[in-house]
C-alpha positions as CSV (number, residue, x, y, z in Angstrom):
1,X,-9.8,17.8,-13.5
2,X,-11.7,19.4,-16.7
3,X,-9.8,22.0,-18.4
4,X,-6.9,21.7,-16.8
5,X,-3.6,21.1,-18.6
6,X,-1.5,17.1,-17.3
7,X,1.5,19.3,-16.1
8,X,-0.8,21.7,-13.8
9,X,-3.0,18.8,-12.9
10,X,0.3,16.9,-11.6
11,X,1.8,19.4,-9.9
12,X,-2.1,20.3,-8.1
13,X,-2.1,16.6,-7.5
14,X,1.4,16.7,-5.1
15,X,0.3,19.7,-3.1
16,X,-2.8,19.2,-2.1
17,X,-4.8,21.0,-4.1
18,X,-7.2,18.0,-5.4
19,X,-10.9,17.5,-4.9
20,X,-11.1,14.6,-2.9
21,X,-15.3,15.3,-2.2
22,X,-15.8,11.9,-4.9
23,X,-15.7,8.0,-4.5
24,X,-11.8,8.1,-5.6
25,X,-9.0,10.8,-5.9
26,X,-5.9,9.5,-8.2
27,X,-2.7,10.2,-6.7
28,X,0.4,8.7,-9.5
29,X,0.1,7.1,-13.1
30,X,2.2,6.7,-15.0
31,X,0.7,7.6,-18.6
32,X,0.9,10.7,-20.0
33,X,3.7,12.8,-21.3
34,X,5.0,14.0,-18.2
35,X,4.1,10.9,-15.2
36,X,6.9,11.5,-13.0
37,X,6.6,15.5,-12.7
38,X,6.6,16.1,-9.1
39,X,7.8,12.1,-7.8
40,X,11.3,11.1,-6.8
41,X,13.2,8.7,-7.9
42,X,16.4,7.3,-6.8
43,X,18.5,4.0,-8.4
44,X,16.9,2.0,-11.1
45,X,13.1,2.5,-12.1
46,X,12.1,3.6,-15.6
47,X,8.4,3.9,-17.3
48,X,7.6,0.3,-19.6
49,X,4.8,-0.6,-21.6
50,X,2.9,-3.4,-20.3
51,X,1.3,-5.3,-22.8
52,X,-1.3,-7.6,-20.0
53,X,-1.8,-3.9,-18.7
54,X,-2.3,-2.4,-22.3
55,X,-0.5,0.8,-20.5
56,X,2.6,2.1,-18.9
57,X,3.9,1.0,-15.5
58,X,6.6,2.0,-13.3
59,X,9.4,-1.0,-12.9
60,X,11.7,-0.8,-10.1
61,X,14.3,-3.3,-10.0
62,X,17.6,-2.3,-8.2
63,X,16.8,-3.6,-4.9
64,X,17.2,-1.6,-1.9
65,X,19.1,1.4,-3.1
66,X,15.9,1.8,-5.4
67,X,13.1,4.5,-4.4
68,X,10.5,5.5,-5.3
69,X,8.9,8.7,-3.3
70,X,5.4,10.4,-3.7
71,X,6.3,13.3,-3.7
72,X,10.0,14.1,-4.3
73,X,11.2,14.6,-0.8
74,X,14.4,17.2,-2.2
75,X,11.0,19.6,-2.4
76,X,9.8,20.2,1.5
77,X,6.9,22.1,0.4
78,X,5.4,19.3,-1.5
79,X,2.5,17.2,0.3
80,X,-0.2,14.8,-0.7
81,X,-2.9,16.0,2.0
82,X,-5.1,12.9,1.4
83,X,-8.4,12.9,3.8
84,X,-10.0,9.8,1.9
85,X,-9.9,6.9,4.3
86,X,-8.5,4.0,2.0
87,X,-5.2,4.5,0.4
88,X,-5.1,1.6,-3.1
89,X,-1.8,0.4,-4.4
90,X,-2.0,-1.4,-8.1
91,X,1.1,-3.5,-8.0
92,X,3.2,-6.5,-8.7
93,X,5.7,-8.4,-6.8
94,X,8.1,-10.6,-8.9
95,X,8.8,-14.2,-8.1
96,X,11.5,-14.2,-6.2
97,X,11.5,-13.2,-2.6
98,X,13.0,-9.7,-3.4
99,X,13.3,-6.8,-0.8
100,X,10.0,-4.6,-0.7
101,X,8.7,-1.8,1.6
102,X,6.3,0.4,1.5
103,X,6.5,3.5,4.0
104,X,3.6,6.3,4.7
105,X,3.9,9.5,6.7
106,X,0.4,10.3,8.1
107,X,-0.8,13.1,9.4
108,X,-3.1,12.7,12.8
109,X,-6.0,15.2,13.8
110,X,-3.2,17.3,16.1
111,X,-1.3,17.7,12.7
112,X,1.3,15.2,14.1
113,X,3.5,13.2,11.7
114,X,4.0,9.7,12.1
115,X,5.6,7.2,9.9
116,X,4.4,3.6,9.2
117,X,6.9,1.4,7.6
118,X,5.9,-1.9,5.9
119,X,8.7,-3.9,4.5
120,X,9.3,-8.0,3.7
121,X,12.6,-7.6,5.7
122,X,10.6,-7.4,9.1
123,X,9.7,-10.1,11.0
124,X,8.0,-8.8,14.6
125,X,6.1,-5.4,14.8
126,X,8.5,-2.7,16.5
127,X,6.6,0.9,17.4
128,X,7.3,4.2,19.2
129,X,5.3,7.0,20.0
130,X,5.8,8.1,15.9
131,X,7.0,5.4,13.9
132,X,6.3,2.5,13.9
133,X,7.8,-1.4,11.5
134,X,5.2,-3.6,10.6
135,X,5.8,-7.1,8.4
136,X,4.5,-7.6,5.2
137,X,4.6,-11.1,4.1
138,X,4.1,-12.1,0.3
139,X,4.7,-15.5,-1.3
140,X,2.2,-18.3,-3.4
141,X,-0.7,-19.3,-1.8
142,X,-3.9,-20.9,-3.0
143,X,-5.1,-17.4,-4.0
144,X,-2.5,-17.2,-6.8
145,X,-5.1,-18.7,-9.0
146,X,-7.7,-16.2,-7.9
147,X,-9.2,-14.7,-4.2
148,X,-12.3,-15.6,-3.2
149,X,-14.7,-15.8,-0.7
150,X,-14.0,-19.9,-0.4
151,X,-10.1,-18.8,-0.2
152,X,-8.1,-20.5,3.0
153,X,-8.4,-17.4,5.4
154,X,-5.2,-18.1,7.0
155,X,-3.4,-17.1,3.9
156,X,-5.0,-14.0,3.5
157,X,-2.1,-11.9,5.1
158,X,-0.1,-13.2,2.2
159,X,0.6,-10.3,-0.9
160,X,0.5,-12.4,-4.3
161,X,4.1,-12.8,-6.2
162,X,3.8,-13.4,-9.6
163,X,0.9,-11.5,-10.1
164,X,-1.0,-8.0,-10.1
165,X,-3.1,-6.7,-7.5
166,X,-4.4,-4.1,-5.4
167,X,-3.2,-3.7,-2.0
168,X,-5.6,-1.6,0.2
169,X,-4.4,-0.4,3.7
170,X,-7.3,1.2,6.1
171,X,-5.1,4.3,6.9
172,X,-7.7,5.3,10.3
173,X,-7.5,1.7,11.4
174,X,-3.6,2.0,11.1
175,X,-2.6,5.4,12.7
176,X,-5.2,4.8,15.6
177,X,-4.3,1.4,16.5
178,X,-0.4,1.9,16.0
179,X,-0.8,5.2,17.8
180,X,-3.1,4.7,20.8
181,X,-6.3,5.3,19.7
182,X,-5.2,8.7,17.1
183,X,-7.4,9.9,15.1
184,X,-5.9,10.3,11.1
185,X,-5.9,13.5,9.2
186,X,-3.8,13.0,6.0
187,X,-2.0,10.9,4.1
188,X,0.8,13.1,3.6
189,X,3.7,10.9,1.4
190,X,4.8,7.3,0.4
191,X,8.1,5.8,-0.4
192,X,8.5,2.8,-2.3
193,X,11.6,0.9,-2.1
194,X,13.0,-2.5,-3.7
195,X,11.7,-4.2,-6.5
196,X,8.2,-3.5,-8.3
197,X,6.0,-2.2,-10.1
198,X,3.1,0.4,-10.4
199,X,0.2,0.7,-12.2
200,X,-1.8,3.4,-10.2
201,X,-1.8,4.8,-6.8
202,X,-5.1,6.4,-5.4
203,X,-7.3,7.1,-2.6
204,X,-11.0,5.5,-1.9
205,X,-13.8,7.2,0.2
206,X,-15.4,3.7,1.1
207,X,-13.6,0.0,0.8
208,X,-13.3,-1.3,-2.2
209,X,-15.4,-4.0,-3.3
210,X,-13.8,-8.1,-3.9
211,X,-11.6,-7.0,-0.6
212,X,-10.4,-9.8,0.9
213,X,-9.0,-9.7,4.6
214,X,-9.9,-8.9,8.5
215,X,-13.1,-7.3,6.4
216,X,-15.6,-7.6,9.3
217,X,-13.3,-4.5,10.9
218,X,-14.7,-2.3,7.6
219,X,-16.5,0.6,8.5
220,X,-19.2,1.1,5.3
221,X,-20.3,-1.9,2.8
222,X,-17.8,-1.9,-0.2
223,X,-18.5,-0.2,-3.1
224,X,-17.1,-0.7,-7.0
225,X,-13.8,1.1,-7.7
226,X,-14.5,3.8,-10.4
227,X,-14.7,2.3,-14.0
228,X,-11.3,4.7,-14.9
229,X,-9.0,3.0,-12.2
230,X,-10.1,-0.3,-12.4
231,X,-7.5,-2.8,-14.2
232,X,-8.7,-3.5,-18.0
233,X,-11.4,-6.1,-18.3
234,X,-8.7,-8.7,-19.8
235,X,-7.4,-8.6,-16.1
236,X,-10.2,-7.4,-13.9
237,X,-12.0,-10.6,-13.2
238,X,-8.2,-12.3,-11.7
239,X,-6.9,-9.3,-9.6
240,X,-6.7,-10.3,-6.3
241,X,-7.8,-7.0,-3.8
242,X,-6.0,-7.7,-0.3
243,X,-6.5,-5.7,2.7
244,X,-3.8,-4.7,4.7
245,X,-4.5,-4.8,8.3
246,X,-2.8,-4.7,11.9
247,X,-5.0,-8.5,11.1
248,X,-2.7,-9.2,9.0
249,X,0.6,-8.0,10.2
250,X,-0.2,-10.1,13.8
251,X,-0.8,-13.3,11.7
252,X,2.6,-12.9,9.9
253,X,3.9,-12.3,13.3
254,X,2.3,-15.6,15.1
255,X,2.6,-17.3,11.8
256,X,6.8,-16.5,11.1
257,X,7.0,-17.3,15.0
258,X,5.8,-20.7,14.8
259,X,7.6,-21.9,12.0
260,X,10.5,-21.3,13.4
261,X,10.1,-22.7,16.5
262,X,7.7,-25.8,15.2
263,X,7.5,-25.8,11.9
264,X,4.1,-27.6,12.0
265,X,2.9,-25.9,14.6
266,X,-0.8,-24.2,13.9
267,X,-1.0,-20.0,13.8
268,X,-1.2,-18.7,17.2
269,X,-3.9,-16.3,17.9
270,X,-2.5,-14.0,20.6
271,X,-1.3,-10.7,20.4
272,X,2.7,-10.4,20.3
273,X,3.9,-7.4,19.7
274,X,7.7,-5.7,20.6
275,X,7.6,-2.0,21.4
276,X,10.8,-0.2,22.0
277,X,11.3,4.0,22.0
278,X,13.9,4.4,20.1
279,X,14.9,1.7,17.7
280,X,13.5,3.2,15.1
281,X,14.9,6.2,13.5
């Protein structure tokens, strides 16, 4: 955005008003003198400098009374309006198996809202015709010392602890497989709840390349994230890139559903999934 001041660029940024016709569109960061113009946030979660990073971050720590919310939600007028297909998270989990979630209101091609909620509390998938839980599992694998293509695949569904990287959710393959076959319009918010941190949050026109996941399902060859979102070079070349994927949510599924009932049991493969129509509020 040439010429135009940080504080008008924000506030363009949370109301649509982007161009979103390049590779990328940067939604939050949290450098500059004014970050959290236009984004709510509830409990504990303050700006830090990060010295791996060599920037600022956003560090929420108070659990789940903590939020995070892109845009403020006290401000009804406010929308994102994202059209670009892949929605990237920079992050980091800490250590401990504290509560995250992540939740999305999307937009279908009806102009429809419907709500995906993603959170480390939830061990089956649970949907309705608008909302709809989904697990997201996130522990130590063998890809805490780096992802690669030789990495076990049946830890891919795992988000890193310990560690920053970029989670990438499909947002199409999402809405239209959570929503019978939907097609999505717009990314149109995000809440972040529990402990975390932020680095960047944008949107990407084709998947990223170093994706690791269900990656056969991608619909274009990946292609370099833009030199000015990328982590800094002292980083860069350990920063696991995990796809988030109804792939993925099944496996944590089969995989929490097994241990329990055989703990050395191997991952089931079929489909199990709980719908209800009004369990979810």
């Amino acid at each position: 955005l040439l010429g135009v001041t940080p504080r008008k660029a924000a506030a363009e940024m949370l109301q649509g008003q982007r161009f979103q016709g390049g590779p990328a569109c940067e939604v939050f960061s949290p450098q500059g003198t004014d970050p959290l113009r236009g984004i709510g946030v509830k409990g504990r979660a303050k700006r830090i400098f990060d010295k791996d990073l060599r920037g600022y971050a956003l560090v929420a720590d108070g659990g789940p009374t903590t939020k995070v919310e892109v845009p403020d939600s006290r401000d009804s007028k406010k929308t994102l309006g994202l059209t670009q297909r892949f929605l990237a998270i920079q992050m980091f989990l800490p250590a401990a198996e504290e509560f995250f979630s992540l939740e999305l209101t999307a937009s279908d091609s009806q102009r429809t809202r419907r709500r995906l909620l993603m959170s480390s509390g939830f061990r089956t998938i649970v949907s309705n015709p608008l909302h709809v839980q989904l697990p997201l599992a996130s522990g130590f694998s063998s890809h805490h010392e780096g992802y690669g293509e030789d990495a076990g695949r049946s830890e891919e569904y795992l988000l890193p602890r310990a560690q920053w990287f970029t989670l990438c959710v499909d947002l199409q393959d999402m809405v239209s497989w959570n929503f019978h076959g939907v097609n999505h319009r717009t990314l149109d918010a995000l809440v972040f709840t529990g402990h975390f941190r932020l680095r960047r949050i944008f949107t990407l026109k084709d998947p990223p390349l170093g994706i690791v996941g269900d990656v056969e399902r991608l619909p274009s060859a990946p292609k370099p994230i833009p030199r000015n979102l990328s982590f800094p070079t002292t980083l860069s070349s350990s920063v696991p890139m995990v796809l988030y994927s109804m792939s993925a949510a099944e496996k944590w599924v089969h995989h929490a559903a097994a241990s329990a009932s055989h703990p050395e049991a191997p991952m089931e493969t079929a489909r199990k999934t709980k719908r209800a129509t009004s369990s979810i509020a």
